[in-house]
N, C-alpha and C positions, 0 to 999 in steps of 0.2 A: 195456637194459631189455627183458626179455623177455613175451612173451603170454601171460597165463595165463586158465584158467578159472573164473569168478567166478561163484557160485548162491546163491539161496534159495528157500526153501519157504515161504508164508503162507497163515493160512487167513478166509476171507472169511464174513459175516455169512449168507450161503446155505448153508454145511457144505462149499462147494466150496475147495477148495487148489491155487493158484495156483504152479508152478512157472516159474521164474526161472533161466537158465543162457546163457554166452554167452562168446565169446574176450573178454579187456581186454588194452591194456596196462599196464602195471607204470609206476605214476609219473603215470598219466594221468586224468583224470575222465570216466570213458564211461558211456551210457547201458547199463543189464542190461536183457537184454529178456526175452520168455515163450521157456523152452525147446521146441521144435522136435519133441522126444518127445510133449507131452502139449499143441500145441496147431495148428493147421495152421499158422502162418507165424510166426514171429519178430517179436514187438510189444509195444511200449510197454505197461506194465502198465496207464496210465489207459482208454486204446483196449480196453484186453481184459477191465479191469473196470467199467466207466462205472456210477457209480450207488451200488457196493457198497461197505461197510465192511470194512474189514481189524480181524480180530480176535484175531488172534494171529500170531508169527512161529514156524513146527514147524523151521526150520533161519533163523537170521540172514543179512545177508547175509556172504559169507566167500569166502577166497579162501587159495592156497598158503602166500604170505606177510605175511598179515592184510588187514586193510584200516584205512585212514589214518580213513574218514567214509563214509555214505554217506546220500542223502535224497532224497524228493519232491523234482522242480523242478515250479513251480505259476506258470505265467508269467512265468518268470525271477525267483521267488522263492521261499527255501526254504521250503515248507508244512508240511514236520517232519521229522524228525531219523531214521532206521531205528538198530535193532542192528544189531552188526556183531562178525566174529568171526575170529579163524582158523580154517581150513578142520580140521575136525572137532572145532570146540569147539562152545556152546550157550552159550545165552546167556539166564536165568531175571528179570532185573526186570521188573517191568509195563509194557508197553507206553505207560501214561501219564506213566510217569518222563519218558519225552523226549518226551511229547505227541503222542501217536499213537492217546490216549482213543478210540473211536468218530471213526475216521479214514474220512471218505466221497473214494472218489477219482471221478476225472471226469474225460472225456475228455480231453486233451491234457498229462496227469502222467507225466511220467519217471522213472524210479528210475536216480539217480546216481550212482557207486560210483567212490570213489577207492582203487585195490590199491596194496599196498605191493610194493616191490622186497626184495630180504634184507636191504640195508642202507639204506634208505631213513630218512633222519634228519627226515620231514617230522613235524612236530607239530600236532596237530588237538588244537581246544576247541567244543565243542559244548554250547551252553546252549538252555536254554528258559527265556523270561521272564515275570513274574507278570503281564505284559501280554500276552502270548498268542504272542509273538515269538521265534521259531526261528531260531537263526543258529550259522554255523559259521566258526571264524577260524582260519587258518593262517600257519605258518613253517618255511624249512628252513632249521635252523641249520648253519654248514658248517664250526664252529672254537668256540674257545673268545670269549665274549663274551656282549651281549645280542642278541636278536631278538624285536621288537615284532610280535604278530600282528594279521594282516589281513583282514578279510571276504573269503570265497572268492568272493563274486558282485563287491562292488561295490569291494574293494579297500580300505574305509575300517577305521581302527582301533576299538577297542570302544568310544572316547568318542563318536564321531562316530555308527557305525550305533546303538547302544541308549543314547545320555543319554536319560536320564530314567525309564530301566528297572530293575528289581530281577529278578536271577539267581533262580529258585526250585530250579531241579534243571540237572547239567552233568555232564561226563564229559570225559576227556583222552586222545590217544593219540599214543605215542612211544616210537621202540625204542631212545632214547639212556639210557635207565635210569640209573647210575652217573655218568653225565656231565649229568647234568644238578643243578647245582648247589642250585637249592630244593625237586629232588623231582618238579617240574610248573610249571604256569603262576601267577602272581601279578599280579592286579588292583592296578598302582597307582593313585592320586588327585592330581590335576593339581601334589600338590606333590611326588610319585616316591616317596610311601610306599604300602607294599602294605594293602590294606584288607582282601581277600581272595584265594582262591586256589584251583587244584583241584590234584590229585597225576593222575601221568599214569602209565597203563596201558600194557606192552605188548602190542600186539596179538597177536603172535608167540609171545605165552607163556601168557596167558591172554585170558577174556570179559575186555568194557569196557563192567565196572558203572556206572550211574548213581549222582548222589547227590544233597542235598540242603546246598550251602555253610552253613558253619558259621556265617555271620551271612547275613541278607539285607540287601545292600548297593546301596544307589540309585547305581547309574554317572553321574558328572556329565560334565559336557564337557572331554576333556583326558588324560580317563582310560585307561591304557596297558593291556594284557594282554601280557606280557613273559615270554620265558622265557631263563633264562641257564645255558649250557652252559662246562666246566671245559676241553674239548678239540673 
């Protein structure tokens, strides 16, 4: 897995724009920190905006070979969800799609960025819930079969970290396209039928729109986020 260079450009509630640029590696979850041109030291975005709101993203965050997720860490938990992109694409939904409304940061906020490899088969789901809760679950599928997704932070599946939540708006990413048997991820219900669902995005080829699931579905205890791949 190789280093590459991972950036973005945002602009804050003062008219000031905030540039983000930094070595990662490929496969890894690293913190992006403020690029080096446009500030005196390499720092933590919270550190460098304490106070301000982010009001828009003028470049996502992006990288070579896309990026798998990226977010606030906000005391070892995710405070909300960034766009993200391959490195010269744009990325146009509202910032509230993934809860990022009037986003006030504060000192000790990291921006997390996980870059893909060329063929990096991880799959990322990224919800925001009608209870105010950001969460991000992942799997790397390595064959044909299922794989049940896991909370990036605490390891638990989607009945565990959000029962008793309803998805409002989420988004998918994975470069297994064709091999992936339902398209994307599928919400089952503690008796293995799919309730709901999101279609997954490559990063690698294009933005990774948000949306709005096609029912709003209360996650009970049990409940799986699966995705099943043909090879």
């Amino acid at each position: 897995m190789a280093n590459v260079t991972a950036k973005a450009q945002l602009q804050l509630n003062d008219g000031s724009v905030v540039s983000l640029s930094g070595t990662v590696a490929e496969g890894t979850e690293t913190e992006l920190l403020t690029s080096t041109t446009y500030s005196v030291s390499a720092t933590s975005l919270g550190q460098f905006a304490d106070g301000k709101t982010i009001t828009s993203f003028i470049q996502p965050v992006s990288a070579p070979n896309g990026i798998a997720y990226a977010y606030i860490n906000r005391r070892g938990e995710i405070a909300c969800i960034l766009p993200v992109a391959h490195e010269g694409e744009v990325q146009t939904a509202p910032l509230g799609m993934c809860g990022m409304n009037n986003f006030r940061l504060q000192a000790g906020d990291t921006l997390q960025v996980m870059a893909n490899t060329a063929t990096d088969r991880e799959f990322a789901w990224m919800v925001k819930t009608q209870q105010g809760v950001s969460a991000i679950f992942s799997a790397t599928p390595s064959g044909a079969g299922n794989s049940d997704l896991t909370h990036i932070l605490s390891g638990q599946g989607a009945g565990t970290s959000l029962v008793g939540q309803t998805v409002t708006h989420q988004a998918s990413t994975s470069v297994d396209g064709s091999k992936l048997s339902t398209g994307g991820v599928l919400l089952l219900n503690d008796k293995g039928l799919p309730v709901n669902g999101c279609t997954a995005t490559d990063p690698q080829a294009q933005p990774v729109l948000w949306s709005m699931p096609s029912t709003m579905t209360q996650i009970g205890l049990n409940f799986v986020a699966r995705v099943t791949t043909s090879s």
